[in-house]
N, C-alpha and C positions, 0 to 999 in steps of 0.2 A: 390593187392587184391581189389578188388569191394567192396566198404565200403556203407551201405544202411543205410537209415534215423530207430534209433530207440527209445525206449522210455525205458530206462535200473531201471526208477521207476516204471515201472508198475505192475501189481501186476500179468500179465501173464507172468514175465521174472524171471528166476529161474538162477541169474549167475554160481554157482556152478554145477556139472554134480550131477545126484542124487546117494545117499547113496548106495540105493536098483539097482542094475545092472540086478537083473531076466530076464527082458522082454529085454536086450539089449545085451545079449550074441551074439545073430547072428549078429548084427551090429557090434560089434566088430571080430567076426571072419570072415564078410567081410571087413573090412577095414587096416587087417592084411594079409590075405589070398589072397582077389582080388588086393589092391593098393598097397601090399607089406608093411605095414606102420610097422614098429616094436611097439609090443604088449606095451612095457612100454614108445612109443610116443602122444598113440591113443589117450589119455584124452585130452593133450596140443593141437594136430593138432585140436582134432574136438571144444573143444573149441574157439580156433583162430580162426576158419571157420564162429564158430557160434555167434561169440559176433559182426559178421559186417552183421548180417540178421535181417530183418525189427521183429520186437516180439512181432508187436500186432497179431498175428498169436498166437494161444495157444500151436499148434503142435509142433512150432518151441522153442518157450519161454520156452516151459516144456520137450522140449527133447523128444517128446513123436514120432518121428519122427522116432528114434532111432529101433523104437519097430515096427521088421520087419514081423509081424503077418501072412500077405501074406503067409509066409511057412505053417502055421496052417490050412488055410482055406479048407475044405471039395475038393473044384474045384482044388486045387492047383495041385496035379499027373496029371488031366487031361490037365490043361494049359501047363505046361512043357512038356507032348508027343505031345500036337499039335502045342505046338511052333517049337518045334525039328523038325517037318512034315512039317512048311511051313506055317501053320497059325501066322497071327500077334497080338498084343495086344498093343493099346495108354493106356497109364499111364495121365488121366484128373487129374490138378492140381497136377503136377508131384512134385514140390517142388523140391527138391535138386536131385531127378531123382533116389532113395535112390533102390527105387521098380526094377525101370530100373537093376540097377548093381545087385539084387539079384538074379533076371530072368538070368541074363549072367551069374554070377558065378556060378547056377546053371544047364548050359548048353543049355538054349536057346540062339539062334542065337542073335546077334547083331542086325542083320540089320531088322532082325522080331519084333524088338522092337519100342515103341516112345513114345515122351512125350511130353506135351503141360503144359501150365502155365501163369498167366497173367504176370509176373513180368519176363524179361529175366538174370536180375542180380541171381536170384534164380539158373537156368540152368549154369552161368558160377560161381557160388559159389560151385554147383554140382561136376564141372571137378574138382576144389580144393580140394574142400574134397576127390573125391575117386581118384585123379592122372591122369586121363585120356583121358584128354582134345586130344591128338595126339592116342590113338589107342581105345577109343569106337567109332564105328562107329553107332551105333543108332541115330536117328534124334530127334532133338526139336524143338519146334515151338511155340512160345509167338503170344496169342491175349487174347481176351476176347469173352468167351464161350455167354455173352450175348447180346452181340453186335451184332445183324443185318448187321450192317453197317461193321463190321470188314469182312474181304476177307482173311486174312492170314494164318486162319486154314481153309483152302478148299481146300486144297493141301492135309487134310486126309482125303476127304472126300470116302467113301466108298471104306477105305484101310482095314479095319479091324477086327477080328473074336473077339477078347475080348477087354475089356473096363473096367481097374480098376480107379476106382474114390473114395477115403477114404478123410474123411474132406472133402469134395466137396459141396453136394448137402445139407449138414445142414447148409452151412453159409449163403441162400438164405429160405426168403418165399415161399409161394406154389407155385405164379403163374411164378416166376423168377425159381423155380425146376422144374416144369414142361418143361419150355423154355430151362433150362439148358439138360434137357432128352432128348427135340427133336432136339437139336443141337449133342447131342453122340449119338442117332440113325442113325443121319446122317455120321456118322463116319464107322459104320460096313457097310461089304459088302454085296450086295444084295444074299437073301438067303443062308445066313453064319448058321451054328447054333451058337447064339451069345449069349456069356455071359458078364455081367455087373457084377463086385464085387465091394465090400469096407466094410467100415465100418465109423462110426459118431455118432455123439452124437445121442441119441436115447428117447424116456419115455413110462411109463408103462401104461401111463394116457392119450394118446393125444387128445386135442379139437376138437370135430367136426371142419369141414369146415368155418362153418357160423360162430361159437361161436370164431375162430381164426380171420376170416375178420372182427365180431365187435370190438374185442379185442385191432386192433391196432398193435399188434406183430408184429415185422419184420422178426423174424424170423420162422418155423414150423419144429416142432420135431415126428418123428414119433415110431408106432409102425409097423411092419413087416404085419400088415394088413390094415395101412392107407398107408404105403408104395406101397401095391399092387395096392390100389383107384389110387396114384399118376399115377402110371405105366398101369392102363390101361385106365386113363385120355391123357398122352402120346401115348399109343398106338392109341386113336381114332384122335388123331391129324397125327399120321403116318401112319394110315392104316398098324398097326402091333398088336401082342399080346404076352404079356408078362407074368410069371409067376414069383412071388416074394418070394423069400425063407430067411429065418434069423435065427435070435438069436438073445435078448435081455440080456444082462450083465453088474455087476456094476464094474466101477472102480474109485479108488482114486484119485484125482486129481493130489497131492501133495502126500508130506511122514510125513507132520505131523497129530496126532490123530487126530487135528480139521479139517482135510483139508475137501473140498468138495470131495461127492460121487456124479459119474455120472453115468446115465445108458447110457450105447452105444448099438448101433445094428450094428451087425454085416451082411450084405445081399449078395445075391448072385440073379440075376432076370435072366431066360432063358425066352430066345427067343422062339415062340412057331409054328411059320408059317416060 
């Protein structure tokens, strides 16, 4: 197994699987259902999996990885008939490619699928967890979405009708989001009707532009209409236009009383030309 550098005192690593399983029922009825894993193995395997991934990642630390939301989202019936039809969809910052297997075990095609990610030990931690490694035939592809200089995701470049990216675009400041957008524009296909999902940390509050560049922040959290500013700051860089849609919601961090509340947004941006 691919053993990755982690840090098991941090305070984003939760060793235990959490109490509360709500949000993680589909994840386990695909890790039973698509990998064949017997229901009373799945705590142990996925555990095993996950105590040799890097944890300064929260998604990962917190199991929240788990929580295959994708089936929830408004766009989701439309992505599944136009993957069935031949339309593709890259998974940006695929992480263990979790997205990938629910789209298959939901009946889109394999080979209509991908996934990209900075880290490649992440993709073959992927095959472990869901068994797969010899019959998914979806592609993956390791670089870095901010790299200029990287060449190795150009091989998608204008493969693609949808673009799910969750945790992505809030681990970057504005003008690295931005850069991060005009690199996954470059991914859909020339006059596709294209859609952009996910979801990420989000606030109800966000800092004008200026008051974030004095501030020093590294990072920019948005709301569903600083998110649109973003998007059609990308669109003037691509000679495109964008339409940003959302939802803003709280969630607990953690399972105890004290833990942190965050707000996420939940977005969906179509393509308008």
């Amino acid at each position: 197994m691919t053993a990755l550098v982690y840090n098991k005192e941090s305070q984003r690593y939760t060793k235990e699987l959490p109490t509360d399983r709500t949000n993680y029922l589909q994840a386990w009825k695909l890790l039973e259902s698509y990998s064949k894993i017997p229901a009373d193995k799945i705590d142990a395997h996925v555990t095993e999996i996950v105590t040799f991934a890097i944890f300064h990642y929260p998604c990962i630390g917190r199991w929240r990885f788990l929580d295959l939301y994708i089936t929830q989202a408004p766009e989701y019936p439309e992505i599944i008939t136009r993957l069935k039809s031949g339309d593709k969809l890259l998974d940006v910052g695929c992480c263990f490619g979790h997205i990938v297997r629910q789209l298959v075990f939901d009946g889109a095609p394999a080979q209509n699928l991908a996934g990209t990610d900075l880290r490649p030990e992440f993709v073959e931690l992927g095959y472990e967890l869901f068994r797969d490694k010899e019959t998914l035939t979806s592609q993956f592809v390791t670089g870095d979405a901010l790299d200029s200089e990287n060449k190795s995701l150009e091989v998608f470049d204008g493969k693609f009708d949808f673009v799910h990216a969750a945790s992505f675009f809030h681990l970057f400041g504005w003008d690295d989001q931005v850069t991060a957008g005009v690199r996954v524009v470059k991914f859909l296909k020339p006059g596709s009707k294209a859609i952009i999902l996910g979801r990420q940390v989000g606030t109800r509050k966000p800092v004008s532009l200026e008051a974030y560049r004095a501030s020093g922040e590294r990072r920019y959290h948005h709301n569903v209409e600083t998110f649109q500013n973003m998007w059609d700051e990308i669109g003037e860089k691509t000679g495109t236009k964008w339409k940003a849609t959302g939802e803003l919601f709280e969630r607990k961090v953690g399972e105890e009383d004290d833990d942190e509340v965050r707000t996420i947004l939940r977005f969906a941006v179509f393509k308008l030309d």
